[in-house]
C-alpha positions in Angstrom: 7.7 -17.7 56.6 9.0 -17.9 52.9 6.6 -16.3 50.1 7.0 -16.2 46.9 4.7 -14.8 44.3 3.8 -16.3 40.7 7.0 -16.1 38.2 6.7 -16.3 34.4 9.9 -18.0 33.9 10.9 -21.7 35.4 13.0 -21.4 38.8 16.0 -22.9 39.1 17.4 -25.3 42.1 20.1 -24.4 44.5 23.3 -24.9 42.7 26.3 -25.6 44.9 29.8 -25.0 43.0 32.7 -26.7 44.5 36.5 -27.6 43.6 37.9 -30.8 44.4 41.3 -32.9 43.5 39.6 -35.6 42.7 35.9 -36.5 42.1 35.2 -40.6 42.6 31.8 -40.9 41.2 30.2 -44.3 42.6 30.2 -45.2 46.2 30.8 -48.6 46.2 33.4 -50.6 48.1 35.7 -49.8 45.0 34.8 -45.7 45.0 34.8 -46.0 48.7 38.4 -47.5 49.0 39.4 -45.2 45.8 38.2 -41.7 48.1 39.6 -43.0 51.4 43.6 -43.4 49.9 43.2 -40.6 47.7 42.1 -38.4 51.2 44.8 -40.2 53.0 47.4 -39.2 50.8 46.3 -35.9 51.3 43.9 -34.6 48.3 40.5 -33.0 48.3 38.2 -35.6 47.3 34.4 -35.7 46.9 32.6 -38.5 46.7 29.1 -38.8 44.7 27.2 -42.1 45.6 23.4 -41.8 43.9 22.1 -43.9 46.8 21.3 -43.2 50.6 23.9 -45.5 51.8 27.7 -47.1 50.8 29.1 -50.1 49.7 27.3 -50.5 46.6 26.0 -54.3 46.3 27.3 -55.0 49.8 25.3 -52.6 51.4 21.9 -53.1 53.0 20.0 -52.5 49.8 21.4 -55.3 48.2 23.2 -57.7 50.8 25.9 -59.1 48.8 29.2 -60.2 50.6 32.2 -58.6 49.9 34.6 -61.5 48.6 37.7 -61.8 46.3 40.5 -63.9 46.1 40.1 -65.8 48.9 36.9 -67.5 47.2 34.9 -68.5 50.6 39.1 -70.2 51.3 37.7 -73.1 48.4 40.9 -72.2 45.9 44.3 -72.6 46.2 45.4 -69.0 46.6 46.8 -69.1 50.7 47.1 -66.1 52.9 45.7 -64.0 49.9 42.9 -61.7 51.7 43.5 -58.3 49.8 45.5 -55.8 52.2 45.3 -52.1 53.4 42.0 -50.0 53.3 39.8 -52.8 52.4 41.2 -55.6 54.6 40.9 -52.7 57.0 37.1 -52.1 56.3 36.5 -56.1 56.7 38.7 -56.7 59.9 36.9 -53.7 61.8 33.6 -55.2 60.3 34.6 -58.7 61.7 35.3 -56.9 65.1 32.2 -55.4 65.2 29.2 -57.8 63.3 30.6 -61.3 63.1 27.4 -62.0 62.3 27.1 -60.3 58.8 24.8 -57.9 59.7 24.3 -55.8 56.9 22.9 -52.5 58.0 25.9 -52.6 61.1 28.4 -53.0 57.4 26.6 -49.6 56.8 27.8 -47.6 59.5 31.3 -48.9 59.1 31.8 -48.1 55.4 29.7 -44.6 56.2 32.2 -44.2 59.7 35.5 -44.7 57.6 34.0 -42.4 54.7 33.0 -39.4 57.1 36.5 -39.8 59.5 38.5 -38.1 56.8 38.6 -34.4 56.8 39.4 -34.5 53.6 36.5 -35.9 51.5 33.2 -34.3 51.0 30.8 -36.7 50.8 27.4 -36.7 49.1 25.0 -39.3 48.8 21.6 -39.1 47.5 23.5 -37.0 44.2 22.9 -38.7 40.7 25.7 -37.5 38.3 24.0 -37.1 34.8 25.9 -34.4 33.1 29.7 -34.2 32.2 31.9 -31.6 30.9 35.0 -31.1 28.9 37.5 -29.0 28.5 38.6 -30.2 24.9 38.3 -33.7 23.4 40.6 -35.7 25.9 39.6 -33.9 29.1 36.6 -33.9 31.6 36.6 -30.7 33.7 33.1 -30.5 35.7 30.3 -32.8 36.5 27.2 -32.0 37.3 24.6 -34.2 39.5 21.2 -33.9 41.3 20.2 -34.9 45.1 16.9 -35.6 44.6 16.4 -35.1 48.8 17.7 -31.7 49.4 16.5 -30.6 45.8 20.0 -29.3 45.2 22.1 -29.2 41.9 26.0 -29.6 42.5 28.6 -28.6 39.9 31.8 -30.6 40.7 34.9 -29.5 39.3 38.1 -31.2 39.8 41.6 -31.8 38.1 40.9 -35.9 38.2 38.1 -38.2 38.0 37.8 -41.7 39.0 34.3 -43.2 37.2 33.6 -46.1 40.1 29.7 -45.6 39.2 29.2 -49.5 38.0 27.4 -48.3 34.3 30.1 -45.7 33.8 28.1 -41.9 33.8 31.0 -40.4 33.7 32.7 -42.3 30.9 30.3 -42.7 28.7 28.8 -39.3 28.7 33.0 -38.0 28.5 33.1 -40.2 25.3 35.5 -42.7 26.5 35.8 -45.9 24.1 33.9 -48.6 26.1 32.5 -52.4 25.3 29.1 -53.9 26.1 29.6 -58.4 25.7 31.4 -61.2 25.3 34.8 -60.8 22.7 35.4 -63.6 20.3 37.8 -66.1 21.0 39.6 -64.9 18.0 39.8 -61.3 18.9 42.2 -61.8 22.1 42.5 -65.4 21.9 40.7 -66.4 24.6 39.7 -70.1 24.4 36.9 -69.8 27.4 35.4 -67.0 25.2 31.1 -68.2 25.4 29.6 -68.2 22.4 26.1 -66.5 21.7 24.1 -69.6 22.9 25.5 -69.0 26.5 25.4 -65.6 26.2 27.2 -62.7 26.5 26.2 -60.7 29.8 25.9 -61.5 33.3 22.9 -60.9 34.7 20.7 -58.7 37.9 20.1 -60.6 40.8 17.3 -59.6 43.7 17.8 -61.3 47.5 15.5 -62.1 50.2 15.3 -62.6 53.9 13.6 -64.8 56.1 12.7 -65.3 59.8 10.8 -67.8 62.4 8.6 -65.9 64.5 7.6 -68.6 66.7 4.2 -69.2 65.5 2.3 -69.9 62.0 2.5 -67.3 59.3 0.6 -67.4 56.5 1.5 -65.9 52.9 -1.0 -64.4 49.5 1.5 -63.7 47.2 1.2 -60.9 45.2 -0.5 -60.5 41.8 2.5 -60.5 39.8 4.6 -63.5 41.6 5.2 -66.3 39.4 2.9 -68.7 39.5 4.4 -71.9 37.8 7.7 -72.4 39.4 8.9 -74.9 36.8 9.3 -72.0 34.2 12.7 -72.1 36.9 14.7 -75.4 35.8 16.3 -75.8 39.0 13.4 -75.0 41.5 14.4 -78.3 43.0 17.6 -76.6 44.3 16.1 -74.4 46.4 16.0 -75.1 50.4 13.0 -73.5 52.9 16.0 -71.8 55.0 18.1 -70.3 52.0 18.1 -66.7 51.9 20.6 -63.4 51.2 22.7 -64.2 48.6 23.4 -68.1 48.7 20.6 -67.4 46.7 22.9 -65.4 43.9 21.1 -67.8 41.4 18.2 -66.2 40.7 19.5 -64.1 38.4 18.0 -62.3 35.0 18.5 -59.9 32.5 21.7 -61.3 30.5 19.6 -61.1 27.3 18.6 -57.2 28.2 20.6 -54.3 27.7 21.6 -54.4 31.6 21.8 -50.5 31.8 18.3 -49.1 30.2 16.4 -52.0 30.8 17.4 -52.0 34.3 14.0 -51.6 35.7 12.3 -54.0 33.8 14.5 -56.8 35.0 13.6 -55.5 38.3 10.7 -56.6 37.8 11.3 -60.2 36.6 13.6 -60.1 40.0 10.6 -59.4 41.9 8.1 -61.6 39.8 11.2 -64.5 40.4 12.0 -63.7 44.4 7.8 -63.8 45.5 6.8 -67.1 43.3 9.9 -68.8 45.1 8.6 -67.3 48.7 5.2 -68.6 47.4 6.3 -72.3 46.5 8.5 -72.4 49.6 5.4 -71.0 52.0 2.1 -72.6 50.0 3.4 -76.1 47.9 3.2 -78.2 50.5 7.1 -78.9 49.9 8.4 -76.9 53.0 6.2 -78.0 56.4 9.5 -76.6 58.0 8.5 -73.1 56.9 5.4 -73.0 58.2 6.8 -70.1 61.1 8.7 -68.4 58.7 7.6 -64.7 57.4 9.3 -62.9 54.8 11.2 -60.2 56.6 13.3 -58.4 53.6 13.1 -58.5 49.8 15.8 -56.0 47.8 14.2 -53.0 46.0 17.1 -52.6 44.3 18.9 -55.6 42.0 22.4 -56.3 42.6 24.2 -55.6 38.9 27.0 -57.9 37.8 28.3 -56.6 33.9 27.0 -53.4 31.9 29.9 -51.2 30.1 33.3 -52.1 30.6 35.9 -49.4 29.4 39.1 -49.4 27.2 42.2 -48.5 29.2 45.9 -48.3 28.1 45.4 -52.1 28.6 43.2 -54.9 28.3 43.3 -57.6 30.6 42.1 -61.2 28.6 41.7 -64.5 30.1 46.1 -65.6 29.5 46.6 -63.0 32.1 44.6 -64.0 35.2 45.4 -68.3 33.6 49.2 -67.6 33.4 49.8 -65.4 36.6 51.4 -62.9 34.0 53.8 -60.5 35.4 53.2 -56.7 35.1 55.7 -53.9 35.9 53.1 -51.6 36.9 51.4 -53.9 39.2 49.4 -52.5 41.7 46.8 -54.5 42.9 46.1 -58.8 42.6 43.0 -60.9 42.1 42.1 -64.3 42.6 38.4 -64.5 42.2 37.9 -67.8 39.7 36.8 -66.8 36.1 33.1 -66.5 37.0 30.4 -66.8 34.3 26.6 -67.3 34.2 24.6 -68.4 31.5 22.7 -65.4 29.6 18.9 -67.1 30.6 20.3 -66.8 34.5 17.4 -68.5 36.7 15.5 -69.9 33.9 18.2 -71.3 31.7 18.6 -75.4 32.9 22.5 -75.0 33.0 24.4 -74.4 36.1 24.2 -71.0 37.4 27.7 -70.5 36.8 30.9 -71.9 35.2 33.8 -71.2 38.2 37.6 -71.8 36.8 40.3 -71.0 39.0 44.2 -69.7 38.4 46.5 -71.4 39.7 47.2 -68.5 42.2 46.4 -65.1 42.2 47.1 -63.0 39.6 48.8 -58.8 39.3 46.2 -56.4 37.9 48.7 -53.6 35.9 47.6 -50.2 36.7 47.2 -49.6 32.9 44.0 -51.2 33.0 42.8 -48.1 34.9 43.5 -45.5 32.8 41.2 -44.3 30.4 43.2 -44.7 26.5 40.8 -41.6 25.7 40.5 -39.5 28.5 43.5 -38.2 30.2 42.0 -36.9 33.7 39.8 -40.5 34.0 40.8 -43.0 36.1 38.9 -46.7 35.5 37.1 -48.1 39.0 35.4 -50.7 40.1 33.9 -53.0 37.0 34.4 -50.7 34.5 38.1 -51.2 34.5 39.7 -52.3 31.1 38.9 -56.4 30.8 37.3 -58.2 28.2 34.0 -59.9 29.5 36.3 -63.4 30.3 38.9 -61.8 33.0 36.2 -59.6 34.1 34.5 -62.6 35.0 37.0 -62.5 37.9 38.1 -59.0 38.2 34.2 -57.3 39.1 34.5 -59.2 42.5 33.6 -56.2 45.1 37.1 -57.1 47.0 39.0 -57.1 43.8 37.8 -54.0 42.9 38.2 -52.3 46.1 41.8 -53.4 46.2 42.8 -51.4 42.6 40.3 -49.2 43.7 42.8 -47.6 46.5 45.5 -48.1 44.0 43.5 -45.2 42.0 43.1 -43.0 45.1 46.8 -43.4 45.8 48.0 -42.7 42.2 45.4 -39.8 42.0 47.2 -38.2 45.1 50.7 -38.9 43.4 49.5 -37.0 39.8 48.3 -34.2 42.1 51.6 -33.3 44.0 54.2 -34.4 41.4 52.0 -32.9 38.4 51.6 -35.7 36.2 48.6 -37.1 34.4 47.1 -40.5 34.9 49.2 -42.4 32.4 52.4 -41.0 33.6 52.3 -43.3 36.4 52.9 -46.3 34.4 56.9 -44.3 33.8 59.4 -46.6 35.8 60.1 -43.8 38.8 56.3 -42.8 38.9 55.3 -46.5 39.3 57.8 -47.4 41.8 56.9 -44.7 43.9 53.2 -45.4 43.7 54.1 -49.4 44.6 55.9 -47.9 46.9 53.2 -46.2 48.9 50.9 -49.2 48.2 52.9 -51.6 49.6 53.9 -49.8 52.8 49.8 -48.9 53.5 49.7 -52.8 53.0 49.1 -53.8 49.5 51.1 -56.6 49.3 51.9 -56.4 45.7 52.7 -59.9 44.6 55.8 -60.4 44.8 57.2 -57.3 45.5 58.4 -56.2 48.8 58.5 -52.7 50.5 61.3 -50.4 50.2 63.7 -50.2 52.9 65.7 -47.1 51.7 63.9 -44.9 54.3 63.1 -47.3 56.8 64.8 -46.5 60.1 64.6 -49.9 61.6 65.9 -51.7 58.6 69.1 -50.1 60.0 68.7 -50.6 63.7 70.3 -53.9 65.2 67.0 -55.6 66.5 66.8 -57.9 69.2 63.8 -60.4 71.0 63.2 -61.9 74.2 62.5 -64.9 72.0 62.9 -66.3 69.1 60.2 -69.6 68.0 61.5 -72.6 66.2 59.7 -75.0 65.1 60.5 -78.3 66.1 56.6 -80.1 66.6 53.2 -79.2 67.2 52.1 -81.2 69.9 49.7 -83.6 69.4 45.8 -82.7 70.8 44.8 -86.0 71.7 42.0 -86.4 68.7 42.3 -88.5 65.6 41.0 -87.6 62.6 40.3 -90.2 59.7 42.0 -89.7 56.2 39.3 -89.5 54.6 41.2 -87.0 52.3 44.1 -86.5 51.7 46.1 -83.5 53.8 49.2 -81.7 53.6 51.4 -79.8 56.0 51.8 -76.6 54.5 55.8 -75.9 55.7 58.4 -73.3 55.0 61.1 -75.3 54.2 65.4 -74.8 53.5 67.1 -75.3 50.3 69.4 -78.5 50.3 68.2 -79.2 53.6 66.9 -82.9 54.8 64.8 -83.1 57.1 63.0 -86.1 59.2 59.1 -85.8 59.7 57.4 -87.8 62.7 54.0 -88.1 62.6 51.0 -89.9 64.9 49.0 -92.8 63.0 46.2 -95.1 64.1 45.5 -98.2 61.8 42.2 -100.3 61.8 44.3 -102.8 59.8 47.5 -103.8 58.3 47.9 -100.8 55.2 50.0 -98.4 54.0 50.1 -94.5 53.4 51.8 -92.6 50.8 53.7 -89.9 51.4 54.8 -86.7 49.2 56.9 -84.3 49.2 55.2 -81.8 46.5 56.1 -77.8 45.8 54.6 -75.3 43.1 55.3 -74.7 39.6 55.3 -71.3 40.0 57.6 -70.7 43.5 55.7 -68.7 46.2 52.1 -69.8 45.1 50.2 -72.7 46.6 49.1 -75.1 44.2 50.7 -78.5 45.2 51.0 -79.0 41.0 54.5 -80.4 41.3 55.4 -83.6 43.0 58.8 -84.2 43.9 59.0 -87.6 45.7 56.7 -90.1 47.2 56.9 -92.8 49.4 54.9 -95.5 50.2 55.4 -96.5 54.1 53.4 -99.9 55.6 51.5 -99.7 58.9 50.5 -101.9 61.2 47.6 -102.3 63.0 46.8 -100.1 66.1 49.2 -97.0 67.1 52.5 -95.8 65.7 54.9 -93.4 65.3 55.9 -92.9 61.8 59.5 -91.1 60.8 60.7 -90.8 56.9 62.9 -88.6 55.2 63.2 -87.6 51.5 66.1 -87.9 49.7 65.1 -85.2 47.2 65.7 -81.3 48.5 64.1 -78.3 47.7 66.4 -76.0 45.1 65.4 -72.5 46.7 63.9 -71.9 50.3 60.1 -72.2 49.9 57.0 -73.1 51.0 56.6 -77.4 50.4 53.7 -79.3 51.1 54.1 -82.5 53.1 51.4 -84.9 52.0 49.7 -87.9 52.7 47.4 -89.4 50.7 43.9 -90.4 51.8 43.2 -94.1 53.5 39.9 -94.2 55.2 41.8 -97.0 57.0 44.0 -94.8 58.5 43.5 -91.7 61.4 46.0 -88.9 61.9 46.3 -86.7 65.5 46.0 -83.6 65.4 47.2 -80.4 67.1 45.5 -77.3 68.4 48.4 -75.3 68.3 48.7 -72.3 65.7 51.8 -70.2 63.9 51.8 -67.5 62.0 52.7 -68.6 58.3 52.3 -72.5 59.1 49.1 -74.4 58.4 47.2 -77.2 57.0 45.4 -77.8 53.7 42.8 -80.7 52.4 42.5 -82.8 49.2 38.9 -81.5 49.9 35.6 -79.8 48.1 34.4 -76.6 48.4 30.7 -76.9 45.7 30.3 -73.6 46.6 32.8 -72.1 44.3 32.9 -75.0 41.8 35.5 -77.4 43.5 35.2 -80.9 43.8 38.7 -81.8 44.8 40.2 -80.9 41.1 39.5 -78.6 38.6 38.8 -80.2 35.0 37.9 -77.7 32.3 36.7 -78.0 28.9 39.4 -79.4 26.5 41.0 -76.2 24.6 39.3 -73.8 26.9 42.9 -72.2 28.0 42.4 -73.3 31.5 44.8 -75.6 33.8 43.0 -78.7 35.4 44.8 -79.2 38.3 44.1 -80.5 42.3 42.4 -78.4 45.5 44.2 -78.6 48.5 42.6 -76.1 50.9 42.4 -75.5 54.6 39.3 -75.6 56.6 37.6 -72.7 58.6 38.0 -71.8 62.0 37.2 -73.1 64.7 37.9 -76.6 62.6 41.1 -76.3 60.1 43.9 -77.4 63.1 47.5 -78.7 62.4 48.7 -82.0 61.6 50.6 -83.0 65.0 54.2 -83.8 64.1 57.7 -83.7 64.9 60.5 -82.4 62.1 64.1 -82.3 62.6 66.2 -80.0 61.7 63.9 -77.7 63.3 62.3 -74.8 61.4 64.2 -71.5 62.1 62.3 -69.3 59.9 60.7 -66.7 62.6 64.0 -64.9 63.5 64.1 -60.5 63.6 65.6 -60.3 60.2 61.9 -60.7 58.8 60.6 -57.5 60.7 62.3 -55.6 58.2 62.8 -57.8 54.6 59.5 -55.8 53.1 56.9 -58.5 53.1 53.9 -58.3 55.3 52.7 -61.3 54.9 54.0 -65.2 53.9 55.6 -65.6 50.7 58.6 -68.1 50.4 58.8 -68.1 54.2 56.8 -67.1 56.8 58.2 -63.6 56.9 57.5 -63.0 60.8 59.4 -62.7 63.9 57.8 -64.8 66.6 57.7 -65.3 69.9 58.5 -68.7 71.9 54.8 -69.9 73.2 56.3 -69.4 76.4 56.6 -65.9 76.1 53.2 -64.2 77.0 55.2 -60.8 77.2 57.4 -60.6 74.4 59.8 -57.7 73.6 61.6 -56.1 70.6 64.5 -53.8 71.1 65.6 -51.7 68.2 69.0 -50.0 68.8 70.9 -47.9 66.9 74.8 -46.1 67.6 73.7 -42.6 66.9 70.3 -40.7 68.3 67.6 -41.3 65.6 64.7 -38.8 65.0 61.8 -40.6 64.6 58.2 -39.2 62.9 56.3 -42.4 62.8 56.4 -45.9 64.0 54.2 -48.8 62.6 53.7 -52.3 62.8 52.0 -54.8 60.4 50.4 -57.6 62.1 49.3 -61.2 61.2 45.1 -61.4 61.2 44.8 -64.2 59.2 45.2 -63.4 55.6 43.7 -66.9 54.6 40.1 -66.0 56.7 38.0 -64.6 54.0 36.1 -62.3 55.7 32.5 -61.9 54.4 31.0 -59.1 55.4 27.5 -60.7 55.0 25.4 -63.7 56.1 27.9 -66.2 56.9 29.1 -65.1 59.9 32.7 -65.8 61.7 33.6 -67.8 64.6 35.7 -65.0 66.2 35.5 -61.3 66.4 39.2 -61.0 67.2 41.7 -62.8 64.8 43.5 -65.3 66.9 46.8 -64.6 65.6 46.5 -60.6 66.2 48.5 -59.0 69.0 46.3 -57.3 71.6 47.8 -55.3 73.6 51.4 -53.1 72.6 53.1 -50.2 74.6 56.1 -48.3 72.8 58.8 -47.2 75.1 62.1 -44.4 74.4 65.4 -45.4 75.7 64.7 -43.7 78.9 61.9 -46.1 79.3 59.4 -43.2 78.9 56.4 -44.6 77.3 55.4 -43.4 73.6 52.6 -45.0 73.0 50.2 -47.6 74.2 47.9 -49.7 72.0 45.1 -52.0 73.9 42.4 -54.6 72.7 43.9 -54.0 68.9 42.6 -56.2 66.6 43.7 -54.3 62.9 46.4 -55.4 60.9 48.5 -52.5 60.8 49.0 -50.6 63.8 50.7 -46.5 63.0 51.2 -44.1 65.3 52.3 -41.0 64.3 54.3 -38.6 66.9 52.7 -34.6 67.3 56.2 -33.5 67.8 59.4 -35.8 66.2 61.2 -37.6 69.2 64.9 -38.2 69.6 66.2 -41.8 70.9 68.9 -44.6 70.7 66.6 -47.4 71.4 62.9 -48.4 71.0 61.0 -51.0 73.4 58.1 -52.5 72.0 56.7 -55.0 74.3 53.3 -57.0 73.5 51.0 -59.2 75.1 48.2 -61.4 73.4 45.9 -63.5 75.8 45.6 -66.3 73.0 47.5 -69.6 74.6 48.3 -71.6 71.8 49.4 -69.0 69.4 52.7 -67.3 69.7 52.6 -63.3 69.4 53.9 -62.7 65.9 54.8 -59.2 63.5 55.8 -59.1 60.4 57.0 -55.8 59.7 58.2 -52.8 61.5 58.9 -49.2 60.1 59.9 -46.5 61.0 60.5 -42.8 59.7 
């Protein structure tokens, strides 16, 4: 029994003091990614999430999908799923709820979160207080769990502000923006203008079910009654729920952080007279079974404050692909606006402009200018509202957000503040450790200095060459056009053979076309064409260019759509090797070409995009000389995924078992062995709603046993399906060779790696 008798004076709460490395304020997938690194790399890290759950806007409270620059696979940007922690969050989710279930997304970002020792983890704990030190220098935080009615002072040497409204910023008096810049003040022709607006909008989802039977529905008092007050009410579908309903959006015109629960309530108001005109106008007689099994309680939050870092990203940065030296993280999500008005403006819901490719995010623009102990996560990073418009993306953000954690960890053991990262040997270490936890920094490749396998002589029981994917029997019309994405020789000339059927006497044309930029994907540049007659019924069709490629890249074989005209297919699959369509994706603003505005600073250009599995298969050809780009020199040349070539060793299709045999002349000690895998960098991922047609990435190697020289076996890996496998050794071992053999049950895919290392 407790008892306490009357006291004059107030009480106070239980107070827990703690010392950290770094505090990550914000549990969102960018704060989550952010504490994971930073704990992997060996700081104390606590992490202070205000809600009961993680993931931010793609948990269960608010059931948004985690995307970035993949863009649901609609742009041009190939094999561009965003590496290490976070592609390691959505593979395990795809493992686990290929069906998008939201609350199993939960456990998974709560299971990676509580695995490591080294973060603390409190959820339920509002920040609202901040300390300083002096002017530049945050040295406590204080916040509230309203649950266990406990007050928590957090101290720590570094803070990363992942909190979406930016507590910790704004309260430390770090310089921060609220709206759209001018087009003057960064030059930024796609700048909107006050008419459009300058903020995005909140948006509230819903969820349906059939139960089998009638359901009726009174909506509440406050629904909306007249649901033309929404201009595009005609839009909406009796079985659209979750967030294809992103749409329905409001607050643009609000100041998004204090007026917060007001639009909450225009959400609500919004979300229950669209339920009501779905259910009760008469519209929908398909929705008569259909009961309203979820609404959000809280609104997913696109723009509030967005802070001032060493640098500013603008809209010529993510349009021009520019280079940074202290890249650390890429994007690719279009330039992603929405009208002020949101669901009641008439407009379209959004104005979606893609690069050309992704783009490098400099690790500049997550440093506060102001405060030197502040790091910049999540959508608070230094942008103005235009290149925001792609940079807030949740995958985007958790991708620079594990760049933070990792550079926190590197200020804490070499003694350097935040901005001393950005100094040439600080940044190359911290790319360094990016890359080899799979970053894949564009365009820069991993290390080998300490790799012990970059000096071992490496042989396979096979090597694969290309010479034709055999055809599957099924004929597809050209209804658009299609390309053979192929890594291709300099000065080389080679002879394609493809399978066409003809309902009359045509023609197709044919092009060889390459990038403007080398090692991106958009088919902008067009070499040759040729124009090749068919006759009616079946034929094989050979042609060669006369024009060659001035640098070994990827080229895109193209033939131009003739609804006259089928092609064959082919079911087989390669790492690095795949086809792409002349086609739409509406759901990220592509109709088959992008055409901006005149003088809006954006490129107009052509979509050439593959399809999902299970569709998306190979053209079936034949190409001579063969394609011998999948030899054991790629297992160590740094890249862990294609870029310019394939950059994998594979096996012959023959070879179910495959081995790799790394030898060296001298007895190596050896601390750790790892592998980087191929799971499909071009499958988006989603962790919500739209589901996936496999749990297990195709291309993925299942099954891996490690042996020593003396054939004594290391290590065993069975049913993988992550990207990178590591194993790390209790005790260092001592060997001349190293067996790796593999096995993958898939048929018509040949077991692939891309990278080995070893320390």
């Amino acid at each position: 029994m407790i008892k306490q008798a009357f006291k004059e004076t107030t009480r106070d709460n239980k107070t827990i003091s703690t010392t950290s490395d770094l505090i990550v304020v914000g549990g969102g997938m960018a704060g989550v990614c952010t504490a994971i690194a930073a704990a992997r790399a060996g700081i104390k890290v606590t992490l202070v999430q205000d809600r009961p759950v993680l993931g931010g806007n793609a948990s269960s409270e608010v059931r948004l999908w985690v995307l970035g620059a993949t863009s649901h696979m609609g742009n041009n940007n190939r094999w561009a799923r965003e590496g290490g922690i976070i592609d390691e969050v959505l593979v395990e989710n795809t493992f686990r709820n290929k069906e998008g279930n939201t609350i199993i997304f939960d456990t998974i970002l709560l299971e990676k979160v509580t695995n490591e020792t080294n973060i603390t983890l409190l959820l339920n704990t509002s920040v609202f207080e901040v300390l300083k030190s002096n002017a530049t220098t945050i040295r406590q935080v204080n916040a509230f769990c309203s649950q266990n009615s406990t007050m928590y002072h957090l101290k720590a040497a570094l803070f990363c502000d992942a909190s979406g409204d930016g507590i910790v910023g704004f309260q430390a008096g770090a310089a921060f923006r609220i709206g759209a810049e001018s087009k003057e003040e960064f030059g930024e022709l796609f700048a909107p203008d006050i008419s459009y607006g300058e903020l995005l909008g909140h948006t509230i989802y819903f969820y349906s079910k059939d139960t089998g039977k009638p359901v009726d529905f009174v909506a509440p008092e406050f629904a909306l009654k007249d649901i033309t007050k929404i201009p595009r009410y005609k839009n909406i579908g009796y079985n659209d729920s979750g967030c294809r309903l992103w749409w329905l959006e409001y607050g643009g015109r609000k100041d998004t952080i204090h007026d917060s629960e007001e639009i909450k309530w225009e959400l609500w108001k919004v979300v229950y007279g669209v339920w009501d005109y779905i259910k009760n106008s008469g519209s929908f007689p398909e929705a008569e079974n259909l009961t309203l099994e979820w609404v959000g309680t809280i609104p997913g939050k696109r723009e509030s404050r967005r802070f001032e870092g060493l640098y500013m990203m603008k809209q010529q940065d993510i349009v021009e692909q520019k280079k940074f030296e202290d890249a650390i993280a890429f994007g690719g999500w279009a330039v992603d606006l929405h009208p002020a008005d949101g669901v009641y403006d008439s407009r379209p819901g959004c104005t979606q402009y893609h690069s050309k490719g992704i783009y490098q995010i400099p690790l500049r623009s997550l440093i506060s200018k102001n405060i030197d102990n502040l790091f910049l996560g999540g959508r608070i990073m230094s942008a103005t509202h235009v290149a925001f418009g792609s940079t807030r993306v949740m995958a985007t953000t958790a991708h620079y957000g594990q760049a933070i954690g990792y550079g926190a960890a590197q200020c804490i053991k070499n003694k350097v503040l935040p901005a001393d990262l950005i100094q040439n040997k600080e940044i190359k270490e911290l790319q360094q450790t990016l890359n080899i936890n799979g970053q894949s920094i564009p365009e820069t490749s991993i290390n080998q200095q300490f790799n012990l396998a970059n000096t071992a002589t490496i042989e396979a029981s096979s090597v694969f060459k290309l010479k034709a994917l055999k055809p599957s029997g099924i004929w597809q019309k050209l209804t658009n056009g299609i390309a053979q994405l192929l890594p291709l020789k300099a000065d080389t000339k080679y002879e394609y053979i493809f399978q066409f059927l003809a309902e009359c006497d045509t023609s197709i044309t044919v092009q060889l076309r390459t990038s403007e930029r080398t090692g991106y994907y958009t088919p902008d540049t067009i070499i040759e064409h040729q124009n090749i007659q068919l006759s009616k019924g079946e034929q094989n069709i050979s042609f060669v260019f006369d024009a060659v490629l001035d640098q070994d890249q990827y080229a895109f074989i193209a033939i131009l759509r003739n609804e006259n005209v089928s092609y064959q297919i082919s079911e087989e699959r390669v790492t690095g090797i795949l086809s792409v369509f002349n086609s739409e994706n509406k759901a990220v603003n592509n109709i088959g070409k992008q055409s901006p505005p005149e003088n809006s600073g954006l490129d107009a250009f052509e979509f050439w995009i593959p399809l999902r599995r299970p569709k998306g298969e190979n053209l079936a050809f034949k190409i001579t000389p063969e394609i011998t780009d999948f030899g054991t020199e790629n297992l160590t040349n740094g890249f862990v995924r294609p870029y310019l070539k394939a950059n994998a060793w594979a096996a012959t299709k023959e070879d179910k078992t495959p081995e790799l045999i790394l030898s060296w002349d001298e007895t190596q000690t050896i601390n750790e062995i790892k592998l980087f895998l191929d799971t499909d960098y071009d499958h988006p991922m989603e962790s919500s709603l739209m589901g996936h047609p496999e749990a297990r990435m195709p291309f993925c190697v299942e099954h891996i046993q490690v042996f020593d020289e003396d054939e004594t076996l290391l290590f065993s890996v069975i049913n993988n399906h992550q990207t990178i496998v590591q194993h790390q050794f209790d005790m260092p071992i001592k060997t001349k060779k190293i067996y790796i053999k593999m096995e993958s049950k898939v048929t018509h895919i040949p077991v692939s790696v891309f990278e080995i290392q070893i320390r």
